[in-house]
N, CA, C and O atoms as a printed pandas DataFrame, in Angstrom:
     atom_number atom_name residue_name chain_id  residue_number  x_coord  y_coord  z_coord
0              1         N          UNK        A               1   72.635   -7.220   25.924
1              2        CA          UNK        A               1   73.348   -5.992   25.642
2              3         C          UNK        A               1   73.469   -5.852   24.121
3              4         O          UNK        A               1   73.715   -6.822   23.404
4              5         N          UNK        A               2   73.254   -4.381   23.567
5              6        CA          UNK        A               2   73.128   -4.621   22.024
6              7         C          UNK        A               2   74.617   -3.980   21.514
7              8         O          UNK        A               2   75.065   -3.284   22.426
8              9         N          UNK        A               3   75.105   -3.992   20.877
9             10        CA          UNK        A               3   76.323   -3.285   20.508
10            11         C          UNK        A               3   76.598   -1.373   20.468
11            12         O          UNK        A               3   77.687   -0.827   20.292
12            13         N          UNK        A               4   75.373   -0.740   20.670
13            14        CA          UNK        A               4   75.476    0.730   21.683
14            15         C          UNK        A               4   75.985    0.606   22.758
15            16         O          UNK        A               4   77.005    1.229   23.055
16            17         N          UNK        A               5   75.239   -0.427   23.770
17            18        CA          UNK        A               5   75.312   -0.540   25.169
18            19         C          UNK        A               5   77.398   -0.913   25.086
19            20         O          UNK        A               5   78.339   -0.199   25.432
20            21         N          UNK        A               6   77.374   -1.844   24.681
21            22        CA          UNK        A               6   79.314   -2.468   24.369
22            23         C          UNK        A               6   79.698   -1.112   24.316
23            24         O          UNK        A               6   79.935   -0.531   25.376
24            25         N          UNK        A               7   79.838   -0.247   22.735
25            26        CA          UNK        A               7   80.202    0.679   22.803
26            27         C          UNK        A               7   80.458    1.759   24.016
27            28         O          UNK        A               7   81.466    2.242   24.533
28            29         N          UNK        A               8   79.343    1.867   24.171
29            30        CA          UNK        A               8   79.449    2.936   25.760
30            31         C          UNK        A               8   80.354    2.541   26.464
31            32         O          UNK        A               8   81.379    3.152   26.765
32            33         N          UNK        A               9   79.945    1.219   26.851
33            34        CA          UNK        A               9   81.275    0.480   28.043
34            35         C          UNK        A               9   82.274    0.250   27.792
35            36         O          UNK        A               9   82.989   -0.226   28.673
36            37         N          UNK        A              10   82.658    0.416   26.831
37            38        CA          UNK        A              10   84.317   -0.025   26.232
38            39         C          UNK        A              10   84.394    1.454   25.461
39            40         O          UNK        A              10   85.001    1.236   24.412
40            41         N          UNK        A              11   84.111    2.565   25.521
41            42        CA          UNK        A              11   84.520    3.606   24.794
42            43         C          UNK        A              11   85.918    4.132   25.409
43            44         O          UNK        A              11   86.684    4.707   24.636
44            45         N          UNK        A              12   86.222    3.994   26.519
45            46        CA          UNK        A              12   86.958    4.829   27.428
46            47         C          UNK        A              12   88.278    3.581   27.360
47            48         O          UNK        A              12   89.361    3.950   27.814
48            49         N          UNK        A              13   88.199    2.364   26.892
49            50        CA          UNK        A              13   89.338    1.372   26.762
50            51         C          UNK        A              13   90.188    1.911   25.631
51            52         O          UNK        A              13   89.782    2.792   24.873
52            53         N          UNK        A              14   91.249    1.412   25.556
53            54        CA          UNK        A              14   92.397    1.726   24.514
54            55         C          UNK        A              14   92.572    0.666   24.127
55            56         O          UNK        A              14   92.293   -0.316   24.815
56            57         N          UNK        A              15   93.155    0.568   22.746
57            58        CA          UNK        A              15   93.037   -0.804   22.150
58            59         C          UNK        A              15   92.828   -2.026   22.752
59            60         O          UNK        A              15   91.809   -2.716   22.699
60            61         N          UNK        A              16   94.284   -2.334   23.563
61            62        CA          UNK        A              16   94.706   -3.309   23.941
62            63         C          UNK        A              16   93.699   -3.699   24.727
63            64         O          UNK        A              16   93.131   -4.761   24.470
64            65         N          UNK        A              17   93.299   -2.906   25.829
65            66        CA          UNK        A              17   91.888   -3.348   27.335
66            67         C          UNK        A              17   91.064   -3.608   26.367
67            68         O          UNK        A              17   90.465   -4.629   26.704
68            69         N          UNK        A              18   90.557   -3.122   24.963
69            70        CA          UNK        A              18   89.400   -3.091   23.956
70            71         C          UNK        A              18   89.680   -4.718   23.388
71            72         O          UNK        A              18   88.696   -5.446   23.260
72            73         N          UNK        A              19   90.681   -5.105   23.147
73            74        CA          UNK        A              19   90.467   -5.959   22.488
74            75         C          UNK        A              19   90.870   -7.223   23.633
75            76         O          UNK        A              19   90.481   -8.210   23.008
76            77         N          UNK        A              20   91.217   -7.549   24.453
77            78        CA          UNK        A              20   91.810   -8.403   25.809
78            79         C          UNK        A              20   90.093   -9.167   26.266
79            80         O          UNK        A              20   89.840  -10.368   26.364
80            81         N          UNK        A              21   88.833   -7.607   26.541
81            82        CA          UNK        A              21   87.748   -7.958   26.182
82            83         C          UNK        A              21   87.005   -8.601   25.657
83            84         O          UNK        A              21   86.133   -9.313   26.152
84            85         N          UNK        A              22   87.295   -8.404   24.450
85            86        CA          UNK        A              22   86.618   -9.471   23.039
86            87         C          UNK        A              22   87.171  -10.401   23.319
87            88         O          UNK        A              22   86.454  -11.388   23.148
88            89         N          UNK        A              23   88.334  -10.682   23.761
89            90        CA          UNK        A              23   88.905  -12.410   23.847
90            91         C          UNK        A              23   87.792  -13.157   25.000
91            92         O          UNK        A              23   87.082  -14.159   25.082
92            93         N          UNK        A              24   88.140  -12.026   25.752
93            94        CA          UNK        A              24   87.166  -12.938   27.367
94            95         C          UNK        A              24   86.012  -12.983   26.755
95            96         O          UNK        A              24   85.403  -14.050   26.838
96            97         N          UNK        A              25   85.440  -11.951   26.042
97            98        CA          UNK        A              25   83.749  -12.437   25.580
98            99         C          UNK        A              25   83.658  -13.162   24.591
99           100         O          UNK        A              25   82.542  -13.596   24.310
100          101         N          UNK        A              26   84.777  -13.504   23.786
101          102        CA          UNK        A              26   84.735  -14.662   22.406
102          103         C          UNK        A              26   84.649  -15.794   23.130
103          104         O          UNK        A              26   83.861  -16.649   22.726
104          105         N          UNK        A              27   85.378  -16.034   24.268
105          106        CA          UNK        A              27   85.945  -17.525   24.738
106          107         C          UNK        A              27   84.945  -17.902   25.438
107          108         O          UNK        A              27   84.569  -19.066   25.575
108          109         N          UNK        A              28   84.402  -16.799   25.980
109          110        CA          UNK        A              28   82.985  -17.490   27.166
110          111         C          UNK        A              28   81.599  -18.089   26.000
111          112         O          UNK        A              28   81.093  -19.211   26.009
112          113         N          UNK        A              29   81.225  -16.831   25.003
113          114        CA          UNK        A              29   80.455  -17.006   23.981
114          115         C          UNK        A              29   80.652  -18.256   23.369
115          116         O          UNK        A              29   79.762  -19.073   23.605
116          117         N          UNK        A              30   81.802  -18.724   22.469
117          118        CA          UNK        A              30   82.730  -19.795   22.510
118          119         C          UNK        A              30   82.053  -20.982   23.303
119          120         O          UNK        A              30   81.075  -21.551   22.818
120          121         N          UNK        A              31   82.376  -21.211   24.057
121          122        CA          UNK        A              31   82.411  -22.045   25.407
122          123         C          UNK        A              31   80.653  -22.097   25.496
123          124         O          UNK        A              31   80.509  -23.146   26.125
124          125         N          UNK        A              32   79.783  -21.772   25.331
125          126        CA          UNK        A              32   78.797  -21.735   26.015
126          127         C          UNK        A              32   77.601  -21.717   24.611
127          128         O          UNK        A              32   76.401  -21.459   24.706
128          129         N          UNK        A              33   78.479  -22.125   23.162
129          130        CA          UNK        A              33   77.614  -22.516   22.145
130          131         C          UNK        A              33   76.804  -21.360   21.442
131          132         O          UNK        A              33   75.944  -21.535   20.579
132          133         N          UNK        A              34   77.302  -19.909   22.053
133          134        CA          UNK        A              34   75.947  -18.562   21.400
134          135         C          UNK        A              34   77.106  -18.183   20.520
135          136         O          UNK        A              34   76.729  -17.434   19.618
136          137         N          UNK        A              35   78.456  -18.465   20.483
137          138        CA          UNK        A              35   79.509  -17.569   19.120
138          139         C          UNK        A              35   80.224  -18.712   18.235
139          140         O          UNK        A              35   80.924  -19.579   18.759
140          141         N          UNK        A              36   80.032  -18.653   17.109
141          142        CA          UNK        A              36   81.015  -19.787   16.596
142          143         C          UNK        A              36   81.520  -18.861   15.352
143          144         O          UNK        A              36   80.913  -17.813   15.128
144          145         N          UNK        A              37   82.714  -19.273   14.481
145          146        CA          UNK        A              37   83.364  -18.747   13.701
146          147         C          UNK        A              37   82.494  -18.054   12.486
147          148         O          UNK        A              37   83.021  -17.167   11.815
148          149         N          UNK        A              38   80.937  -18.552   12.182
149          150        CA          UNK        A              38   80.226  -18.293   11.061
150          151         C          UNK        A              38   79.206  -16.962   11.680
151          152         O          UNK        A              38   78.767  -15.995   11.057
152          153         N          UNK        A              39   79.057  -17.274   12.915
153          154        CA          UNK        A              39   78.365  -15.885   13.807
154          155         C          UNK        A              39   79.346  -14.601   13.334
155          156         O          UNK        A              39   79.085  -13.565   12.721
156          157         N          UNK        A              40   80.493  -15.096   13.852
157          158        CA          UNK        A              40   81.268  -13.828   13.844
158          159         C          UNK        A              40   81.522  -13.312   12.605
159          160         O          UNK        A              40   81.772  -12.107   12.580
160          161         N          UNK        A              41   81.524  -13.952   11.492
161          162        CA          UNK        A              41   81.629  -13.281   10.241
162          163         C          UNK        A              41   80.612  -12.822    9.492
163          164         O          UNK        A              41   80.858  -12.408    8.359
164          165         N          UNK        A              42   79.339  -12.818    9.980
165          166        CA          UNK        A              42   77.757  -12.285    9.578
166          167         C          UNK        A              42   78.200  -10.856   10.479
167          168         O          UNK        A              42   78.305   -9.697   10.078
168          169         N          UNK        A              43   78.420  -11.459   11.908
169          170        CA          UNK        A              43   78.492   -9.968   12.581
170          171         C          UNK        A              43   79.635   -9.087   11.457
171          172         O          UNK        A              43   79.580   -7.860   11.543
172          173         N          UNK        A              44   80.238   -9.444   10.844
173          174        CA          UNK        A              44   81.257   -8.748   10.011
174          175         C          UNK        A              44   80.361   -8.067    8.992
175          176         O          UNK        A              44   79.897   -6.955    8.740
176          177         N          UNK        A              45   80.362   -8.973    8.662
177          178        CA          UNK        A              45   79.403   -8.368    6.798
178          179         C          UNK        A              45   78.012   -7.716    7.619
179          180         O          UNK        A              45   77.494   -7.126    6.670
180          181         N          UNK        A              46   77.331   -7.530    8.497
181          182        CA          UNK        A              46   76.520   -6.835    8.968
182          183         C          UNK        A              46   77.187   -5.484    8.922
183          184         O          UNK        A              46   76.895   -4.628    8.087
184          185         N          UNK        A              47   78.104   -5.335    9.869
185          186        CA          UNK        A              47   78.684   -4.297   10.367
186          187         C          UNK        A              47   79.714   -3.245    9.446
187          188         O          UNK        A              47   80.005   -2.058    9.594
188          189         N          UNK        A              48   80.098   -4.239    8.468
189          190        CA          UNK        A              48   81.357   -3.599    7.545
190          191         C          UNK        A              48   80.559   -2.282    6.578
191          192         O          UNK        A              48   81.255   -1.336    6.209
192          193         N          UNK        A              49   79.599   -2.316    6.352
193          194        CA          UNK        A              49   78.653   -1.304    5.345
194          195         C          UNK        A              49   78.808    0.493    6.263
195          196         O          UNK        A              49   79.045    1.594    5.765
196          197         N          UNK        A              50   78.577    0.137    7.570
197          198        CA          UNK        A              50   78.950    1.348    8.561
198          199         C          UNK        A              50   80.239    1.971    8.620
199          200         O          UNK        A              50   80.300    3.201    8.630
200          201         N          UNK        A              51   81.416    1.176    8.667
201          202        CA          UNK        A              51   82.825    0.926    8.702
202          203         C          UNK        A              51   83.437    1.606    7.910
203          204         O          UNK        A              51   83.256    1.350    6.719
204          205         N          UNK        A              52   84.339    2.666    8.266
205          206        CA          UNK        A              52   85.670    2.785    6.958
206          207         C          UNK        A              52   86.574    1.944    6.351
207          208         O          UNK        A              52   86.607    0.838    6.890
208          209         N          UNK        A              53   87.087    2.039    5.706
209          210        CA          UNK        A              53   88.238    0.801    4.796
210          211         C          UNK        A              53   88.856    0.510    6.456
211          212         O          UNK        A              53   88.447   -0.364    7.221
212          213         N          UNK        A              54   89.871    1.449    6.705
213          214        CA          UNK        A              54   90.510    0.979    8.314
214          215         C          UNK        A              54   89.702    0.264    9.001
215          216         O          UNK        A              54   89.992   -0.929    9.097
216          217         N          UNK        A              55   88.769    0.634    9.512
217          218        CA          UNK        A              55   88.189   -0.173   10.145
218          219         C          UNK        A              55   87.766   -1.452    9.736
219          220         O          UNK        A              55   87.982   -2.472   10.390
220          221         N          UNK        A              56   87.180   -1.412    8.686
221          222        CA          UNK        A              56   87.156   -3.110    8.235
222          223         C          UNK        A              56   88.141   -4.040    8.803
223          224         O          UNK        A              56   88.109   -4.929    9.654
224          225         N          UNK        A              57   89.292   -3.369    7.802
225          226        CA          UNK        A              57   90.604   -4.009    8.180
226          227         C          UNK        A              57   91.118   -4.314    9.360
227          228         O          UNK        A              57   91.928   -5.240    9.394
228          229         N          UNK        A              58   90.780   -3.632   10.556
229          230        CA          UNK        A              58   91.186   -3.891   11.985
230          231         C          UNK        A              58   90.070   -5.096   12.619
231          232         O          UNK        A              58   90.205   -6.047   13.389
232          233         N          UNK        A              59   89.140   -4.623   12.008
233          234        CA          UNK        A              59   87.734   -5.965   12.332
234          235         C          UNK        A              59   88.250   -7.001   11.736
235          236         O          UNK        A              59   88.483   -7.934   12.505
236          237         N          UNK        A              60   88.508   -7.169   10.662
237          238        CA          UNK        A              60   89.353   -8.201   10.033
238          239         C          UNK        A              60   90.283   -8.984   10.868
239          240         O          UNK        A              60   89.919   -9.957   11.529
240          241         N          UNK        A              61   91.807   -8.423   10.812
241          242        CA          UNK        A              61   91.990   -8.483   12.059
242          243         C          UNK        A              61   91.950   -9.057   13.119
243          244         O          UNK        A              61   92.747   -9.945   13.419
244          245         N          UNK        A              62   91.009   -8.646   13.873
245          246        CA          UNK        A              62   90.234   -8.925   15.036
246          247         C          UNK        A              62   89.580  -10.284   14.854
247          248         O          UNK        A              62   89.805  -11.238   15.598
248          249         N          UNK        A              63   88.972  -10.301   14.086
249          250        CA          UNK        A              63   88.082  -11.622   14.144
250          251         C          UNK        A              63   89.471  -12.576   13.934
251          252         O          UNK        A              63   89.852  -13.333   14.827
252          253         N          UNK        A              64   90.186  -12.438   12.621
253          254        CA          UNK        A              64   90.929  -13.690   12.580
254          255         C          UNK        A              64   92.057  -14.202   13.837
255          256         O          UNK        A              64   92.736  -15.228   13.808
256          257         N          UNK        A              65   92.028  -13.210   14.872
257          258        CA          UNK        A              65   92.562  -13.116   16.428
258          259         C          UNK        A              65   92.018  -13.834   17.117
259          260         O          UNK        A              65   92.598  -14.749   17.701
260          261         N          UNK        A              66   90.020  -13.450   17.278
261          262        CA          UNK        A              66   89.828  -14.272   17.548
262          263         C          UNK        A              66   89.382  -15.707   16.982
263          264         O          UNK        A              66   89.537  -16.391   17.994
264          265         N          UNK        A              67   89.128  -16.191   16.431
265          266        CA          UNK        A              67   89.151  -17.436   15.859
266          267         C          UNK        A              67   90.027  -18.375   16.275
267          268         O          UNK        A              67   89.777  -19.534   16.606
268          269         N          UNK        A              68   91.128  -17.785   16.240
269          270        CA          UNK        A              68   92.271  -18.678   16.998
270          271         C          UNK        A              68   92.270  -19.791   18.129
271          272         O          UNK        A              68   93.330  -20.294   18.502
């Protein structure tokens, strides 16, 4: 699934279901050796150039949520 396909499927979530998500898919990813803390921050600096200031900041955020 590429991050369009995510989008589509999680467009209709509100934060909270949006981000409850990312936990279950961090922890399995996580768990199963394809996500580790240095993945997720490439996916950052990939993605942040598209992004408004807010949004950064909520990705921000987000990642340091999940990391936890």
């Amino acid at each position: 699934m590429d991050l369009q396909d995510f989008y589509n499927m999680q467009s209709n979530k509100d934060g909270d279901e949006l981000m409850s998500t990312l936990e279950e898919m961090t922890r399995e990813q996580k768990a199963s050796g394809e996500l580790n803390n240095t993945k997720m921050e490439e996916i950052y600096e990939m993605l942040a150039p598209m992004l408004t200031e807010q949004q950064c900041e909520k990705m921000r955020e987000v990642i340091k949520r999940l990391k936890e």
